[in-house]
N, C-alpha and C positions, 0 to 999 in steps of 0.2 A: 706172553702167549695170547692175549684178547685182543692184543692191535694185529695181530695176526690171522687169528679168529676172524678180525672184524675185517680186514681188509682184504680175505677169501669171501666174505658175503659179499661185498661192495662191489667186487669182483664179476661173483656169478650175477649179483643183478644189471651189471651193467650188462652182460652178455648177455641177457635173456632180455633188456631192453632193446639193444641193438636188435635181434632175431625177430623180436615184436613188429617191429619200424620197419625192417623189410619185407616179412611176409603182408604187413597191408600195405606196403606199396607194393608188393607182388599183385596183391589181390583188386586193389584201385584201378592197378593200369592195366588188366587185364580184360580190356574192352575185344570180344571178340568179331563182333564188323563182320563184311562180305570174304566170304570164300568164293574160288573161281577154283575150276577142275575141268579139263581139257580131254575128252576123251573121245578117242578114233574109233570110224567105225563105215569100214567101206575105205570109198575116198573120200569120205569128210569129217572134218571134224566139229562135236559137237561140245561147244564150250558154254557151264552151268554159271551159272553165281546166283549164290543163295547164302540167307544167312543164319538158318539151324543144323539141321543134319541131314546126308545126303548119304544114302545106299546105293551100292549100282551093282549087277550081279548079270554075268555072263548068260546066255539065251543060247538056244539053236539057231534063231534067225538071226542074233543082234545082241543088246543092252536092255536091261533094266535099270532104269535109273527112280529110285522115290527119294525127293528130296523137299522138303518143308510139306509134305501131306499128299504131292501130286505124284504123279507116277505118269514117267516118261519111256516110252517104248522106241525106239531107233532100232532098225537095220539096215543096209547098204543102201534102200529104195526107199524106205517110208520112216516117217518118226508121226507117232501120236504123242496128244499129251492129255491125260485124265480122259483117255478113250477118242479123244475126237484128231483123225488125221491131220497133219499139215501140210502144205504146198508148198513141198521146197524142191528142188531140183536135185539132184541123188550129187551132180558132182559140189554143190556150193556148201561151204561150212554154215551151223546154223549154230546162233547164240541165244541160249532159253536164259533169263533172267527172273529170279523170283526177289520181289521186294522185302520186303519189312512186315507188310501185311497180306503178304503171301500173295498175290496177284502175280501172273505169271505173263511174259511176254517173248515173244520168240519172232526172230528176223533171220534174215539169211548174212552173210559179210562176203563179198567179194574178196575176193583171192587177194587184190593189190593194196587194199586197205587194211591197217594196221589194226589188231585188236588197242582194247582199251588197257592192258599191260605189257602192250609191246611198246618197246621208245621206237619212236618214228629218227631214220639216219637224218643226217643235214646235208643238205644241197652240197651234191658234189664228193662224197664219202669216197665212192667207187671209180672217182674218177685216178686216172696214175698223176702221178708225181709231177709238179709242175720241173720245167727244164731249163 
């Protein structure tokens, strides 16, 4: 009855060693990095990447967006960011990027140009079937 005993312990500590060994590689690899969030508004769309937390909350005119400390204002015509206007064109998509140390930069992307998580096709996708 004690090798039995004993080999019910041996048992549960193995089990609780394994559970051990997973949860810190749970918690190792859990590098959180750049989130990206695509959100429409009008005809364009404004695409964030930031890498703490981001709020965005529906408006009368538009979006609210606070993400890493700033606060982003967009409706169909205008987007500010921490109060001061941008110069984008109502129909061009605009991409705000906040870095690592929170420094914020925002550009416009042309229609024909692929975001940075979109895969670009290869030469020729669209074309039909050779004959």
């Amino acid at each position: 009855m004690t090798w039995l005993k004993g080999l019910l312990i041996a048992l549960g500590l193995v089990v609780v060693l394994v559970f051990a060994i997973i949860a810190a590689l749970g918690v190792l690899t859990s590098d959180k990095g750049k989130e990206v969030r695509h959100i429409s508004v009008g005809q364009r769309t404004i695409t964030v990447s930031h890498y703490k937390n981001l709020t965005q909350e529906t408006t009368a005119e538009g979006v609210k967006i606070v993400v890493d400390g700033h606060v982003i204002a967009a409706n169909p015509d205008a987007i500010t960011i921490d109060g001061k206007p941008q110069t984008f064109d109502p129909t061009q998509d605009v991409e705000i990027t906040i870095d690592e140390a929170g420094a914020v930069q925002a550009k416009s992307v042309s229609a024909d140009a692929p975001r940075a998580d979109e895969e670009i096709p290869e030469e020729g996708a669209g074309d039909a079937p050779p004959q």
